[in-house]
C-alpha positions in Angstrom: -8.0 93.4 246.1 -5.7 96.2 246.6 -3.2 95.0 243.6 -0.4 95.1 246.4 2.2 92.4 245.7 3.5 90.2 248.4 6.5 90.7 250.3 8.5 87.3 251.5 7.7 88.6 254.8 4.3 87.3 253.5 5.2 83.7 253.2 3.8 81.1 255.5 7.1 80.2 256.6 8.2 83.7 257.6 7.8 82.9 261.7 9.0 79.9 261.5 13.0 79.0 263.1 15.8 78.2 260.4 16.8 74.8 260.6 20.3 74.1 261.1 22.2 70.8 261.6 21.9 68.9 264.7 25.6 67.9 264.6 28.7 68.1 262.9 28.1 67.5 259.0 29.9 64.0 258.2 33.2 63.8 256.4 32.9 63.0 252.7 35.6 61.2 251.0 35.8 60.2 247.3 33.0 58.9 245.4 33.3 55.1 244.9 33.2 54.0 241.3 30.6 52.0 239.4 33.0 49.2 239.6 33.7 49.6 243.3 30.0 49.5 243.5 29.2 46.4 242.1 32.3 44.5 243.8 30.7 45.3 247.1 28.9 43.0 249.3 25.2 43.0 249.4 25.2 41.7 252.9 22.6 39.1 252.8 23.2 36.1 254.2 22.4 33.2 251.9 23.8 30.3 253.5 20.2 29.3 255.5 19.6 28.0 251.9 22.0 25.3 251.9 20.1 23.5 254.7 17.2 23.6 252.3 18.9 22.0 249.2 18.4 18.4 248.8 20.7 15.4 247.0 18.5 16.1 243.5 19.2 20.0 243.9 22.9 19.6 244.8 23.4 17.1 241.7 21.8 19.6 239.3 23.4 22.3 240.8 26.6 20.5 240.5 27.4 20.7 244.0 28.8 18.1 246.4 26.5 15.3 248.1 24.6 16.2 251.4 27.0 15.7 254.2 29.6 18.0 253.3 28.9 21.6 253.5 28.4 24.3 251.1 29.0 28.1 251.3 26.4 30.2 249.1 27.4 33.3 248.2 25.8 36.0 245.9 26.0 33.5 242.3 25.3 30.4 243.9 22.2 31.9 245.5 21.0 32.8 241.7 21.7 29.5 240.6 19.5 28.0 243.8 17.0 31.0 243.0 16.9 29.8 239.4 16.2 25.9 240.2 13.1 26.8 243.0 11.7 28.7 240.6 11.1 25.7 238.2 9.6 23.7 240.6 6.7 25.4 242.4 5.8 22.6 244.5 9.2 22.4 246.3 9.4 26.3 247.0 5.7 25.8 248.3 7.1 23.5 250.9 9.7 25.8 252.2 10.0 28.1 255.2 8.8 31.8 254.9 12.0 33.0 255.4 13.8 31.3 253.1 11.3 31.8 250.0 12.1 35.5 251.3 15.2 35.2 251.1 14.9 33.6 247.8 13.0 36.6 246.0 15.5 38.8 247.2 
């Protein structure tokens, strides 16, 4: 060793091109707040577990009987979430996707 010290020129990076941006940077506007935050959409679609729900789930669920439609959203997919999960043998039965869906 000849107790120099390294230069930056040194570095292993030294012949290497600086990086720049490929385009123009993106315009930033204002930071959304926590509350903004948690008011947005998650953007999951939880209605393909209303085809899933039969006339004992909608009556404990409190929802109406089997021909009429229901819209799940965000809480009602808890709710549905919450009921599956107490009965093992029912989720067992259902699609993939929908015991996705329901883990989510």
């Amino acid at each position: 060793m000849t107790g120099q010290q390294p230069t930056p020129r040194d570095s292993r990076l030294a012949d290497q091109p600086v990086l720049r941006p490929v385009g123009p940077l993106p315009e930033v506007g204002p930071r959304p707040t926590f509350d903004q935050l948690m008011a947005q959409e998650d953007g999951r679609d939880y209605q393909p577990l209303a085809a899933h729900l039969d006339d004992a789930a909608r009556t404990v669920l409190g929802l109406p009987a089997a021909p009429q439609e229901v819209s799940v959203d965000r809480e009602l997919a808890g709710r549905i979430r919450d009921y599956f999960f107490d009965r093992p043998a029912e989720i067992a039965q259902l699609p993939d996707a929908v015991r996705d869906l329901l883990s989510l």
